[in-house]
N, C-alpha and C positions, 0 to 999 in steps of 0.2 A: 567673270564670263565663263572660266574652263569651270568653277563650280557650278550652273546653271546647265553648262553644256553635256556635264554628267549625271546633273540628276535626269534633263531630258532622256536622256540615254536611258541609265537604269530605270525611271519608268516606262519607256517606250518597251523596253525589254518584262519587265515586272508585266505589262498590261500583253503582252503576246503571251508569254507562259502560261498566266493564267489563262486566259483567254481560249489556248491552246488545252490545257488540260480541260476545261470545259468541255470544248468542241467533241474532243476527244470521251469524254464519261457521255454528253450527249448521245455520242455515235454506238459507241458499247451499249448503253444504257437502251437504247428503241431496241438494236438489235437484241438485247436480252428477252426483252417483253414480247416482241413479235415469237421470237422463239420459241419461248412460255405458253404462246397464244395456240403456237404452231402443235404443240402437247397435250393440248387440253381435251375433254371429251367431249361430243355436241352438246350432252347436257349446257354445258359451261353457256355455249351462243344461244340456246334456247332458252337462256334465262336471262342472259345480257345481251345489252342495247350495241348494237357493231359502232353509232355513233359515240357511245362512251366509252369506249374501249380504243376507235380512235383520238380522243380526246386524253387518254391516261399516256398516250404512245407520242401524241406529238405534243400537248399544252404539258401535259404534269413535268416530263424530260426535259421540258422547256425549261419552266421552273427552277428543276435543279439546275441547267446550266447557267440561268441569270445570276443565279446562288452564287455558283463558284468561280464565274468567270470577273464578275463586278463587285459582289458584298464582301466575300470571303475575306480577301485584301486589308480593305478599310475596316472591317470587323476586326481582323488581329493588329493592324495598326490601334485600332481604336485602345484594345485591350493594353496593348503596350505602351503607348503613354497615358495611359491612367494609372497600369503599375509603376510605370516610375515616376510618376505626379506621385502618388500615391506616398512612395517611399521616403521621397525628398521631403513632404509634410512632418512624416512621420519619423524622417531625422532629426528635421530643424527643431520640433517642439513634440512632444511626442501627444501633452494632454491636449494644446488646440487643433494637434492634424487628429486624431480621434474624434471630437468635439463636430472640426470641419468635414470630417467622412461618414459621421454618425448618420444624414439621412440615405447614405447608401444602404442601408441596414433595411427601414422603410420598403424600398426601392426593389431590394431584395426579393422581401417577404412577398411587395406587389406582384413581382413580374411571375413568382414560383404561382403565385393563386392566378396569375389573369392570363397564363399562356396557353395551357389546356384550352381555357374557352376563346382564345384570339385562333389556335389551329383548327379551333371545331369551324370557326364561324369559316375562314379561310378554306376547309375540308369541303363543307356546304355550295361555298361561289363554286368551285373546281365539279363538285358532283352536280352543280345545276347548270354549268358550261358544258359538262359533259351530254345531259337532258338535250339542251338546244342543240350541242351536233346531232344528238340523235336522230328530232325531230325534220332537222336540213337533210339528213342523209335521206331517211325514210321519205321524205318529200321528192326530193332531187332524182333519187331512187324507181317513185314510182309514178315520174311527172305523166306520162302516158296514159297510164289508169284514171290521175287524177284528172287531168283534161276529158277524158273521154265519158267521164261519169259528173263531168262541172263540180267537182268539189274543191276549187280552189280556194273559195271563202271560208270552207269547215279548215283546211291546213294552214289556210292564214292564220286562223283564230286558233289554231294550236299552235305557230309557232311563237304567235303575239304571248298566248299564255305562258309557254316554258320563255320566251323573252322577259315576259315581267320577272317572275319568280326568279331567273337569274341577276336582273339591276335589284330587286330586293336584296336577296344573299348578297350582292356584290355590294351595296350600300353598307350594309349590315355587316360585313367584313371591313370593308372602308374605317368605320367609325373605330372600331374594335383594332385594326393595324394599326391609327393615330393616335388612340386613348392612349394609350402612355407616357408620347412627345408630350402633354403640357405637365402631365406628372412629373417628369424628370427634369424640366424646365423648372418647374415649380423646389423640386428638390435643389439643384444647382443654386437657387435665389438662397434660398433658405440655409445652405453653405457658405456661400457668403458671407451673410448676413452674420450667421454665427463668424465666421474671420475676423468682420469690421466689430463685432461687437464684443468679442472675448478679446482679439489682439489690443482694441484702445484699451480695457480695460488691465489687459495685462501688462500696458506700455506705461498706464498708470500707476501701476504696482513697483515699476521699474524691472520688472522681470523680462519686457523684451523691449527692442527696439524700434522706430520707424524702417529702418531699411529692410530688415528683416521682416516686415509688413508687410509690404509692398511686395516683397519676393515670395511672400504666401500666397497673397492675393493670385499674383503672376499666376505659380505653382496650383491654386483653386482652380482657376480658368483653364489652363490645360489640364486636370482633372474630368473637370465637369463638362467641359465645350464636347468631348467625345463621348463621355457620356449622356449627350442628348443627342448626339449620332448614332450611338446605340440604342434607341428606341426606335428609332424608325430600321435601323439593323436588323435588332430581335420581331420587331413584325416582319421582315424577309423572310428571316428566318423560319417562324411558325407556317408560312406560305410554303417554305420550303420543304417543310417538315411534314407538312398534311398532303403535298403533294407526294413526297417520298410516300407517307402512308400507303393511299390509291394505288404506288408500284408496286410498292411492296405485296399488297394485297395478292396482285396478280404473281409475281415470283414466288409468294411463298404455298400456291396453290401447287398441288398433284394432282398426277392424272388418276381418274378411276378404271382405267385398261389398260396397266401394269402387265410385262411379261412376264409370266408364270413360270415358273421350271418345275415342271410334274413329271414324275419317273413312273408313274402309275398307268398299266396297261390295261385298256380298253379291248373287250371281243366285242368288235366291232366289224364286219366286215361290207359296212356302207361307206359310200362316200359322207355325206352329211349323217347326222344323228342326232336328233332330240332327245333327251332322257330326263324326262318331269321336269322340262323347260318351262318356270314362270317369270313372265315379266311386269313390271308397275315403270311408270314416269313417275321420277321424283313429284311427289304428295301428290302421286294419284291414284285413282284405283285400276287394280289389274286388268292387265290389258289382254295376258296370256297364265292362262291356267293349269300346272299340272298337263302339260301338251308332251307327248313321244311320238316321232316319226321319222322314218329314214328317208332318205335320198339314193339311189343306186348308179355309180357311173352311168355314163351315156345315156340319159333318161330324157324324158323332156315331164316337165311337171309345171301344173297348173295349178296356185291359188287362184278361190275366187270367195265374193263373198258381198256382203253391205258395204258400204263405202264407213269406213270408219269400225271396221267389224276387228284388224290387225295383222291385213296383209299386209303392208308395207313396211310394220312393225316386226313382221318374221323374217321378211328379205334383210331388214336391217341386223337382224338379230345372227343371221349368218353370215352377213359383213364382218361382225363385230364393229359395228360402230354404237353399239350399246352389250353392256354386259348381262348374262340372267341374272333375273335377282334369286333364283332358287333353281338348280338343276345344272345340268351339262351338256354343253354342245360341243358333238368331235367332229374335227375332217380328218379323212383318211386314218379311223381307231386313235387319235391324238387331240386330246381338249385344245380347242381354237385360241384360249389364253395363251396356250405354250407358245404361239407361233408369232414372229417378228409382223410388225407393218410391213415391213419388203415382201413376206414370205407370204404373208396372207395376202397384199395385192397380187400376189405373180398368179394365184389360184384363182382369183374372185373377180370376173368383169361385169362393170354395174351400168345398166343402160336405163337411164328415166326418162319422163314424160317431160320434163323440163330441164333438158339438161346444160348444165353449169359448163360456159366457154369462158376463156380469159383473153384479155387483148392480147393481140397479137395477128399471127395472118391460121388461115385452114390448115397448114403445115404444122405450126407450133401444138395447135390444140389435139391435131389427131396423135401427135407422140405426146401427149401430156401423160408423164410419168411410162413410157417406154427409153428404158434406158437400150436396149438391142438395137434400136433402129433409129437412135437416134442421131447416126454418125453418117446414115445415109445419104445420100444424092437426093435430089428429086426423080431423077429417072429411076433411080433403085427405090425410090418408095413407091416410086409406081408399079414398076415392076411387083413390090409385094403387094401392092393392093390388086392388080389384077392375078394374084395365083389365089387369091380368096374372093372374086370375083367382087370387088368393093369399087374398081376402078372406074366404070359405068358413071358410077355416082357422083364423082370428082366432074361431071360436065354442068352438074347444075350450076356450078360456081361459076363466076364468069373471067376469075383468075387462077383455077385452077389451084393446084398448094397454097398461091401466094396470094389468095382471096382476101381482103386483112378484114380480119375482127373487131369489133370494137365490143368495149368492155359490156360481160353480160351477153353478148351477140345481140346486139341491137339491130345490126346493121345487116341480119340475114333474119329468114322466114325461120318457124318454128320446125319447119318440114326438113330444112337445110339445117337446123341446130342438132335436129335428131338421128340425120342421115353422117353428119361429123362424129357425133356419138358412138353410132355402128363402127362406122372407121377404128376409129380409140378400143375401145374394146375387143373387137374382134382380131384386129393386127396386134395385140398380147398376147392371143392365142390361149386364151384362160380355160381351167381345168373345169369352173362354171362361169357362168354365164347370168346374169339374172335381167331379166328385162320387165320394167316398172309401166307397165302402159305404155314399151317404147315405139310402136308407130301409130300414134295418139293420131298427132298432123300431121302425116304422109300419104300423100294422092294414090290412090289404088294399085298402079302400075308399080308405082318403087315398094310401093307395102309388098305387093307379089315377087318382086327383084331379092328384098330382104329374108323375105319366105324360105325362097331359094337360097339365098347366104347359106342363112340360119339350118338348112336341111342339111347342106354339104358339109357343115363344120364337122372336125373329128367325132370318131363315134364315140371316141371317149370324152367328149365336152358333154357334162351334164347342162339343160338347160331349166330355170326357173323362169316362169310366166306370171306375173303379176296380173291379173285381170278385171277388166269393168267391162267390156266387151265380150261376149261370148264367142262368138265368130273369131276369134285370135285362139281360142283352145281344143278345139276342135280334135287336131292330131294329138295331143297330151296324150303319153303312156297311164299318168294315172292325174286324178281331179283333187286336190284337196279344198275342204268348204271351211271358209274361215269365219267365226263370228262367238262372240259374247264367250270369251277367254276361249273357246276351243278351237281345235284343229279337227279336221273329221276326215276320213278318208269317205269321198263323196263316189269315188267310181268312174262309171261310166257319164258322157259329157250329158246327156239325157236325165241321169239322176240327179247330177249339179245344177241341170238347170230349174228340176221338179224343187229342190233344197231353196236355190235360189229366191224364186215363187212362192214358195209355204212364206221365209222370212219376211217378205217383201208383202203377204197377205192377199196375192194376187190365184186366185182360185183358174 
């Protein structure tokens, strides 16, 4: 009884530990990846699925924890009585424990040639697990659109299709994790076989005994019996392994906007600076050609241009959320590389046409990434928003700060997503300012409200003006005309609109 009551113990103990170090690499392990994520350049999301990527974060991590919390265990057990099965054979009789362990050799040779193709097949279910989050997210994502345009039958039939293709792979991995259980099975027999049939013969010789037979046999059986446990192990294993791959992928990526340390001085005496700035998207063609143009504190500047021409590609370009591929761009006489993410937000406020809220309430989003203001009251953010005259705005809400969000901002008008926006930006208090078609959906009156923000802001706030609208540039100090890799200085708002017109072919 007390020996029962102590193995219960040491396994209940054995099964937390591990268990725990699982939970534990689990929890390290997402937060590593998200991190990784958190590094990366938009390149990286403009080229991968956000649904497989959730899928590498929470199924792959999975993986390895089922790995090390449940296989791992029985895996070195397994190992260790085979080694000393193993040894006791190969004390008692040296030629029939050889003879008996000879199809492990087989076994060997098997598993080195069939695991590569057991991890690919394994790699493939995980990457087509990965496809069908995609597939749910992007649906789930954009159920709105989908309803209002009746395409729910064309999303069914593509989640039906990435659903097949994934029970394919997943069969196909299936087959390929269990192929080796009758192989080892079959090896184990055949060990045997070799026991009963070398031992009688050797009992015949008089060189061994019965009892010493029967203790082979014994001795084969705990051998082999774990040894057909580790077939279905080492397919975990490969799962485990092809899943590690897909992380690893992602950890062992860099970012391509690296902080620079350049000692090299710039006559510059613009805020912004272009200097034979060209740009291309990965395997495409250029977007921005051989472009120079400055920026001069407290300015207000207008691109305009064809939709798709590389306005939004030049606002971007001054974020630094893309790198040139040829030339240099400085703020303040200093290449923009040199400068941290903290330091380049604290300079740069970005206001779009669609802009991105996170759940939470109007409070959380208008400090999203103000660390100054973010220890305030509510009556002291009020107070700041009314000395930049933002406070007005805070009535469309019908809870004021604590209006709650829902993810995306689902749950407010696009006019209200845009005017949160202003807030965010504007209470930074940024050196520029860029605005992306930001009062796209906002009714006249607060367009005219924002007007006036936007006129009072420091005279040292440079502002950029992204435009589709004409009527939004009107006041611009100066016009630039964007289109077919150039930048142009266009002038006056009457020459922009003649430029405009020639491109567009409209006489």
């Amino acid at each position: 009884l007390v020996i029962y009551i102590a193995a219960y113990i040491l396994n209940y103990i054995q099964i937390r530990m591990m268990g725990g170090i699982g939970q534990r690499l689990l929890f390290r392990l997402r937060n590593d990846v998200f991190d990784k994520l958190q590094e990366l350049p938009l390149d990286f999301f403009n080229q991968n699925k956000a649904g497989d990527l959730i899928s590498r974060i929470n199924n792959d991590t999975d993986n390895l924890n089922e790995f090390f919390s449940h296989s791992l265990m029985q895996f070195i057990r397994s190992l260790i009585m085979m080694t000393g099965a193993g040894v006791f054979l190969l004390s008692i009789n040296p030629t029939l424990g050889l003879a008996t362990l000879s199809p492990t050799l087989l076994l060997l040779v098997l598993t080195i040639t069939m695991s590569p193709w057991i991890r690919n097949k394994n790699k493939a279910t995980l990457k087509s697990i990965g496809n069908l989050s995609a597939e749910i997210q992007e649906g789930l994502a954009n159920f709105k659109v989908i309803v209002a345009f009746d395409r729910r039958d064309y999303f069914r039939k593509r989640l039906d299709n990435a659903n097949k293709e994934n029970y394919k792979k997943s069969v196909y991995a299936g087959i390929a994790n269990n192929l080796l259980s009758p192989i080892y099975t079959f090896a184990s027999n055949i060990g045997q076989l070799i026991v009963l049939s070398l031992g009688i013969w050797l009992i015949a010789q008089g060189r061994f005994s019965i009892g010493l037979l029967i203790s082979f046999i014994a001795y084969v059986s705990n051998f082999y019996n774990p040894l057909r446990q580790l077939a279905k192990l080492w397919a975990d294993f490969q799962l485990t392994l092809a899943a590690w791959e897909r992380i690893s992928q992602l950890l062992s990526l860099k970012t391509n906007l690296p902080i620079i340390e350049i000692t090299e001085k710039y006559n510059s005496s613009s805020f912004i600076h272009f200097q034979n700035v060209s740009f291309a998207y990965p395997e495409g063609e250029e977007v921005l050609k051989n472009i120079s143009f400055e920026l001069k504190r407290g300015k207000t500047y207008a691109f305009v241009g064809p939709t798709g021409g590389g306005k939004t590609t030049t606002a971007s370009l001054i974020s630094r959320l893309y790198d040139a591929t040829k030339g240099t761009i400085l703020i303040d006489g200093k290449d923009i590389r040199s400068f941290t993410e903290c330091e380049r937000a604290s300079k740069i406020g970005f206001i779009l046409q669609d802009p991105i809220l996170f759940t939470g309430t109007v409070r959380e989003n208008i400090l999203y990434g103000n660390s100054e203001c973010g220890a305030l009251t509510n009556d002291q953010l009020e107070k700041s928003l009314k000395d930049v005259e933002l406070l007005n705005l805070l009535k469309s809400f019908d809870q004021g700060l604590e209006t709650p969000i829902e993810m995306g901002g689902d749950s407010i008008s696009l006019g209200q997503k845009q005017i949160i926006a202003f807030m965010r930006a504007i209470l930074r208090k940024p050196d520029l300012l860029i605005l992306d078609e930001a009062t796209a959906n906002i009714d006249t009156v607060t367009e005219q409200q924002l007007e006036t923000i936007l006129n009072n802001l420091p005279k040292s706030t440079t502002k950029v003006i992204i435009a589709h609208r004409l009527n939004t540039i009107e006041n611009a100090d100066e016009i630039f005309f964007v289109n077919s890799q150039r930048i142009i200085a266009a002038g006056s708002f009457d020459e922009a609109l003649n430029l405009l017109m020639q491109e567009q072919g409209i006489s």
